[in-house]
N, C-alpha and C positions, 0 to 999 in steps of 0.2 A: 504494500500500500504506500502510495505515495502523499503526504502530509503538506500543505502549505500553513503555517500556522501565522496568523497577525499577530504581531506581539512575540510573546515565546520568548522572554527575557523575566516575566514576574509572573508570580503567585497562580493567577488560572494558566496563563498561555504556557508557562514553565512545567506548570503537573503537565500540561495537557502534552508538551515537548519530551518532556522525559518517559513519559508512558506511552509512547509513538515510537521512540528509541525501544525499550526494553521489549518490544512487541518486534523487532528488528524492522521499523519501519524507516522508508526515504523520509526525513523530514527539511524544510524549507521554511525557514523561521525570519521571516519581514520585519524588521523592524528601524528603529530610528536609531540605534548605536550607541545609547546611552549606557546600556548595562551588556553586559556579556554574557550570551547566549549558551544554555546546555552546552558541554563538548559533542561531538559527533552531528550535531547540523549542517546544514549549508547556509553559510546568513546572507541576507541582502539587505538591502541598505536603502530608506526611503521613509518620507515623511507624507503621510496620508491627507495634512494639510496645506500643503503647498505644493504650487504651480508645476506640473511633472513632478509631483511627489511619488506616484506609482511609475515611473520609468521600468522601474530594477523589474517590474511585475511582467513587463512589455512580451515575455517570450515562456513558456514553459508550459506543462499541464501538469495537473493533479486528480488523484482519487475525490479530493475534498479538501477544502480550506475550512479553516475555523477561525471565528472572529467575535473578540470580546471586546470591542469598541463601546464605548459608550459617552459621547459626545454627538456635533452632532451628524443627522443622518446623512446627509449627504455625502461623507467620504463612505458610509457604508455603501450604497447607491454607488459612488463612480468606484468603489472598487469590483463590487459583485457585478458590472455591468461590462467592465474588464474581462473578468474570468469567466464570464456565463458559456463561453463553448469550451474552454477547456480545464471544465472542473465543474466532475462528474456531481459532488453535492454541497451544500452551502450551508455551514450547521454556524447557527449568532446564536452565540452567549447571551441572553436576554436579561429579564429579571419577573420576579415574580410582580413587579411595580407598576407594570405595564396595567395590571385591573385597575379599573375606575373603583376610585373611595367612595365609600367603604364597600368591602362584602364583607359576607357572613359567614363562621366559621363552616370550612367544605367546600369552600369556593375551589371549581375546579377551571381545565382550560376551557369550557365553553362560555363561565361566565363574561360579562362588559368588557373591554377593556380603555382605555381612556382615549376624548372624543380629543378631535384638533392635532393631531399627528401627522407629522408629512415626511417623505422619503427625502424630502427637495431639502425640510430645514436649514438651518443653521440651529448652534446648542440655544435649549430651550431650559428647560427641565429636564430631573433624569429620566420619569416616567414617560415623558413625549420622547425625547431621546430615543429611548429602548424603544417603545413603540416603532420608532420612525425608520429604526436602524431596521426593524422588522418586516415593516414593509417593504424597503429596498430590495432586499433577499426574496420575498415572495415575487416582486414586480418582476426581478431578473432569473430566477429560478425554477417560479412557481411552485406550488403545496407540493410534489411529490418530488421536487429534489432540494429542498429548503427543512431545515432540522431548526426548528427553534426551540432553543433549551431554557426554559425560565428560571434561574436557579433564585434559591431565598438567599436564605444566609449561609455564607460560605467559611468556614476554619478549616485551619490544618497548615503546616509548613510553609513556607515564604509569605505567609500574612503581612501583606502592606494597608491594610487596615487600622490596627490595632487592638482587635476588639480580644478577641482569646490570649494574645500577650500583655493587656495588659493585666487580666485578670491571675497571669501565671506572675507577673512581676508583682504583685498584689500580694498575695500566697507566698512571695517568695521571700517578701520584705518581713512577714512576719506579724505577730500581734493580734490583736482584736482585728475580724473582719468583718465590714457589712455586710452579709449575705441578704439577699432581698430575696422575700419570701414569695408564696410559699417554700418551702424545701421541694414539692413533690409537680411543683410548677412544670408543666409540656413545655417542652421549645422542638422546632424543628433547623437544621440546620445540615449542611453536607459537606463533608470530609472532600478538601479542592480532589483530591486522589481518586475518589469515586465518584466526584463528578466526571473527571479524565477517562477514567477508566470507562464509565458509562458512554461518554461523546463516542470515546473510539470502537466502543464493542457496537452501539449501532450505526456508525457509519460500515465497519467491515462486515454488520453483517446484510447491509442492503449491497455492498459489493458483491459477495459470494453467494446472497440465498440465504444462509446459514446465522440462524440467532433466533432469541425470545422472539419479536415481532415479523410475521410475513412481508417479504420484502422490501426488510428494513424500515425503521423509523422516520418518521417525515411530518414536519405540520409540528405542534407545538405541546410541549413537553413541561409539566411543573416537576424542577428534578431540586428534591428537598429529600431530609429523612420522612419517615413517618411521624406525625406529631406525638410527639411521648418516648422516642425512641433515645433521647434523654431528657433529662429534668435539670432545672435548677440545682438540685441536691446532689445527681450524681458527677454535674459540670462541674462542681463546684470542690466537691470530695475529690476529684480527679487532680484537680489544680492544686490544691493542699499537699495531698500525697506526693505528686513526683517532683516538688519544690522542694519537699523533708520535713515536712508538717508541724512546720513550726508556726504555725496560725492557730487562731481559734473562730471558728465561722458562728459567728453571731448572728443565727435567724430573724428576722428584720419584718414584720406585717409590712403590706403595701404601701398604708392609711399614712402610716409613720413617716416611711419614707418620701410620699407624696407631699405633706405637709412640711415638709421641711424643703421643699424647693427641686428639689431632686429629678434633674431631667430622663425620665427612663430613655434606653437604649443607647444615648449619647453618654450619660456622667454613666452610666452603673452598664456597662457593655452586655448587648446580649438580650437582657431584664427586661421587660415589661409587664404590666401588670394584668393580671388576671380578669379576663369579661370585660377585657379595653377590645374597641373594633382594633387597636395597632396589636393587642395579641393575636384578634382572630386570622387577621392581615398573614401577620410574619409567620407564627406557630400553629394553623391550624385549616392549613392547607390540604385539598384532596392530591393524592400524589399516587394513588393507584394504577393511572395507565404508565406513571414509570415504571413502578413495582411489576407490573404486569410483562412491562417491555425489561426487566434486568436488572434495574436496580438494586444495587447490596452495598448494606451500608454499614459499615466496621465501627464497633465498640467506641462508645465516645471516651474511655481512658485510652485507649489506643491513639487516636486523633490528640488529645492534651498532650500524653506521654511523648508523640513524636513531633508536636512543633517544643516541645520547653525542649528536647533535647536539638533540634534544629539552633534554636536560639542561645542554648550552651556553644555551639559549631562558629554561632557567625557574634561571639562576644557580648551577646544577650539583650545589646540594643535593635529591635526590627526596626525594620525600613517600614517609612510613611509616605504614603501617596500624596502629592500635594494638593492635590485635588480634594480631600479630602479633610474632612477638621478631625482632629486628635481627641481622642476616649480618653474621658478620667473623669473619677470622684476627688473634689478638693480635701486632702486628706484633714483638715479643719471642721470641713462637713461631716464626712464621715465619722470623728469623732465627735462631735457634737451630738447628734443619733445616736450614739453608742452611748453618751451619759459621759463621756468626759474620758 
């Protein structure tokens, strides 16, 4: 199988590079040459935002490109409209964001998704983004060779995020901790690895025939765990443990921490509160036509245990996306809630 990957220097496009190697696949990793690319790729060199930015793109074919863009649509658009004859499927990285707010817990992919979306764009929002990036790919591909994968929340090794590092740097630091409660609190979330793993097992198996779904995956995917498939309690147990458990997780009601100012999912990563549409939103997702189509989803102490030990590797400061604002509880805050 031969791989074009956009990106393929951080976090999703890097799992999704390194699991296209170990599969012994061709891979072709496009990127802008800021970071250095898996060993064993071929790189090309090129900015998706500027004038002949896809030059380097100009000649080649692939099984499938994968692109986790998310700015705005239009470089999606002139690039998928580049490759539409020689590249056989077109799998974007989506998000689950893309539904119109709010649905209600079970929302699956047939529910709304959000109005005012254009392929044409420039950056809008993320949810129009994603959206727009989505259309591009159907416009140039159409349903049966277009893979759109919604993913929720994403952890696991090269987190440019922050969210799961900071809570291991938290755990790690020691002391009284705010755990926000429930303890037994759903989350859904996907291990970057078996997202990887998942893109690549349906795209080869709409190459070959061969896989959970009859020729191959196509059309659009909510690829999350199952809601419940950890909690709060055992996210949090996990974090403790392979830090050396020198914490103490101070179960925390929601009431408490709300009234004290406490931004969920940005100050306290992760956390939101229970019977909020932003829990039904993120943690309580239908996810069964992934599960149906292959889906397997490893241990979430397995997921904690191998980014803390990644970020033991790379001197245990993660890299941050700049795009992105930085997860944290003001530790002032957080003892203040704790009683001092």
């Amino acid at each position: 199988m031969r791989l074009l990957m956009l990106g393929g220097t951080e976090f999703v496009g890097r799992a999704v590079s390194e699991a296209a190697l170990r599969r012994g696949w061709d891979v072709t990793v496009f990127h802008r040459g800021l970071h250095d690319p898996p060993a064993g790729v071929r790189s090309l060199h090129g900015d998706r935002t500027a004038p002949d930015g896809l030059a380097a793109l100009a000649d080649g074919a692939w099984d499938l490109v994968v692109d986790t863009w998310s700015k705005e649509p239009r470089a999606v658009r002139d690039t998928a409209r580049l490759l539409q004859d020689r590249v056989g499927r077109y799998v974007y990285v989506s998000s689950c964001s893309v539904y119109a707010w709010p649905q209600p817990a079970g929302y699956d992919e047939e529910s709304p998704v959000v109005a005012d979306a254009s392929p044409d764009a420039g950056q809008t929002d993320y949810a129009r983004d994603k959206r727009g990036g989505e259309l591009a790919v159907l416009d140039a591909f159409g349903q049966e060779r277009a893979l759109l994968v919604r993913a929720g929340l994403i952890l696991g090794p090269y987190e440019n995020v922050g969210r799961l590092p900071w809570w291991l740097a938290r755990t790690a630091r020691g002391g009284p901790v705010l755990a926000p409660g429930p303890r037994e609190l759903p989350l859904q979330y996907i291990d970057v690895r078996d997202l990887a793993e998942w893109i690549l097992g349906a795209a080869e198996g709409a190459a070959t025939g061969n896989g959970p779904v009859k020729g191959g995956a196509s059309g659009a995917y909510n690829l999350i765990s199952p809601s419940g498939h950890a909690t709060m309690g055992t996210l949090l147990d996990a974090c403790a443990r392979v830090t050396g458990d020198r914490t103490e997780l101070r179960w925390t009601e929601p009431e408490a921490i709300l009234a004290a100012g406490v931004e969920p999912w940005t100050e306290l990563p992760v956390w939101v509160p229970p019977g909020s549409e932003l829990h039904d939103m993120l943690h309580r997702v239908d996810v069964s036509k992934a599960v149906r189509g292959g889906l397997r989803c490893r241990p979430v102490a397995e997921t904690v245990a191998d980014t803390w030990s990644w970020l033991q590797d790379i001197g245990g400061g993660p890299p941050q996306r700049p795009d992105r604002p930085a997860v944290r509880l003001d530790p002032a805050v957080e003892k203040e809630i704790l009683g001092g």
